[in-house]
C-alpha positions as a Markdown table, in Angstrom:
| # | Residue | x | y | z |
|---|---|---|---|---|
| 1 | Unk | -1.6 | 53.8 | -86.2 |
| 2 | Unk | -2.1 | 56.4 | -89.3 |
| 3 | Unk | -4.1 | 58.7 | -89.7 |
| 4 | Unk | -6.1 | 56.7 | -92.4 |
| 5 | Unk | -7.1 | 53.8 | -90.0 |
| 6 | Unk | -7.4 | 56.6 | -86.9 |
| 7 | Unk | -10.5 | 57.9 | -89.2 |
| 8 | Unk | -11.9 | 54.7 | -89.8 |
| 9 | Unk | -11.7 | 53.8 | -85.8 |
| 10 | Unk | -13.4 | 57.2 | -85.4 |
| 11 | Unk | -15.8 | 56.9 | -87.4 |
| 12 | Unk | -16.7 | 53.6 | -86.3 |
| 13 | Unk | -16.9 | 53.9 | -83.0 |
| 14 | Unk | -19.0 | 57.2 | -83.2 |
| 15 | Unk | -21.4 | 55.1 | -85.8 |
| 16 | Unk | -22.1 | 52.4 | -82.9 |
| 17 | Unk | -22.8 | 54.7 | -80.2 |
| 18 | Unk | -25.1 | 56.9 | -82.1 |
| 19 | Unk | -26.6 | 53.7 | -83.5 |
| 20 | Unk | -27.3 | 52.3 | -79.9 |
| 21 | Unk | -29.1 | 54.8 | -78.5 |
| 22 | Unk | -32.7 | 53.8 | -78.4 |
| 23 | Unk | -34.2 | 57.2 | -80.1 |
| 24 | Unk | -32.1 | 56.4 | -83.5 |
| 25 | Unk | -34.7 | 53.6 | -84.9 |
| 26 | Unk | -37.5 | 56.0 | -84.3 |
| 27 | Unk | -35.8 | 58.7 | -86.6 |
| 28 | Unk | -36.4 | 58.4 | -90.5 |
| 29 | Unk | -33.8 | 56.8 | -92.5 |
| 30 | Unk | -32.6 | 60.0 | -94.2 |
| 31 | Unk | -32.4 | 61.2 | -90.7 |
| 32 | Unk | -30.3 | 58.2 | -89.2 |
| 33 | Unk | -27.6 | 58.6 | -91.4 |
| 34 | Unk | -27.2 | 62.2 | -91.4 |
| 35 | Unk | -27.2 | 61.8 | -87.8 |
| 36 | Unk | -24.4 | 59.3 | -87.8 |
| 37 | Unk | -23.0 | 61.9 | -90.0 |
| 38 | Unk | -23.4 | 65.1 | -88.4 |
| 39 | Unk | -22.2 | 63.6 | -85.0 |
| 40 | Unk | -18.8 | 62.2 | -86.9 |
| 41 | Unk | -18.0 | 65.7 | -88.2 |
| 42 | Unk | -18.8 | 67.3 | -84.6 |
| 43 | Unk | -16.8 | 64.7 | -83.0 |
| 44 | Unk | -14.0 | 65.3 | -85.5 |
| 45 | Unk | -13.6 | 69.0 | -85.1 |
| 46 | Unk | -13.7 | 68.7 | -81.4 |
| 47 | Unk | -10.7 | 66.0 | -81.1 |
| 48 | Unk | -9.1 | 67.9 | -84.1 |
| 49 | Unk | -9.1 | 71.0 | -81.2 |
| 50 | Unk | -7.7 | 68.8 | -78.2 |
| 51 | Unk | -4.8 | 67.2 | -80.8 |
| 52 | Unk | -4.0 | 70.9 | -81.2 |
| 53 | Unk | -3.2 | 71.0 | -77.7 |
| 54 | Unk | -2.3 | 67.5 | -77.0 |
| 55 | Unk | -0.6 | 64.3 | -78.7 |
| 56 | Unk | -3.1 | 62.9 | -81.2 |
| 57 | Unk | -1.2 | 59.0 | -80.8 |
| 58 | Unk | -2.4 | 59.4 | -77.2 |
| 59 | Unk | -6.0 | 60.1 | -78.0 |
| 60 | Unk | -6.0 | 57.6 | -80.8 |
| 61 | Unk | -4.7 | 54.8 | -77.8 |
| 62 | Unk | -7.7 | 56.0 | -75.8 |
| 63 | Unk | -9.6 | 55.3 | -78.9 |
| 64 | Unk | -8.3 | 51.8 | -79.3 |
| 65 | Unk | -8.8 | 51.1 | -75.8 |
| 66 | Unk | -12.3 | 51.8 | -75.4 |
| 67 | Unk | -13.0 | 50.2 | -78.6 |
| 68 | Unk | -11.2 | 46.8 | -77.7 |
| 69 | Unk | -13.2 | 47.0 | -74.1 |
| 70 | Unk | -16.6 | 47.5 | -75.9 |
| 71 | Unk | -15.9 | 44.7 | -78.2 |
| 72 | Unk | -14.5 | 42.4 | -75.3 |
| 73 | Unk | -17.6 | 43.2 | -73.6 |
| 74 | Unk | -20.6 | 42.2 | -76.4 |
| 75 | Unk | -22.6 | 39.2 | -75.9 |
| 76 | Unk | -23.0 | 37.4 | -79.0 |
């Protein structure tokens, strides 16, 4: 996976979980995304530290992984 669509998954899975918790709707928009933002960035740095110390392809699988399980797991 490249580093391109590693971002994207990132991004996308921090979106979703921000986005389910039940306290997001009752934030003002502005608010929501700057969350979504502000969390991504956090996130970031903090797996940007562990690939300092780790192999990022292995934290990207783990990224996958849980991504494919959540989606596997929706009820449409």
């Amino acid at each position: 996976m490249g580093m391109a669509a590693w971002m994207h998954e990132l991004y996308y899975q921090n979106a979703s979980m921000f986005m389910s918790d039940p306290r997001h709707k009752q934030l003002p928009p502005y608010l929501q995304t700057s969350g979504v933002s502000s969390t991504f960035i956090a996130l970031k740095a903090a797996l940007d530290k562990i690939r300092e110390d780790k192999d990022a392809k292995g934290v990207a699988k783990k990224l996958e992984d849980i991504s494919n399980s959540e989606q596997s797991t929706k009820v449409a």
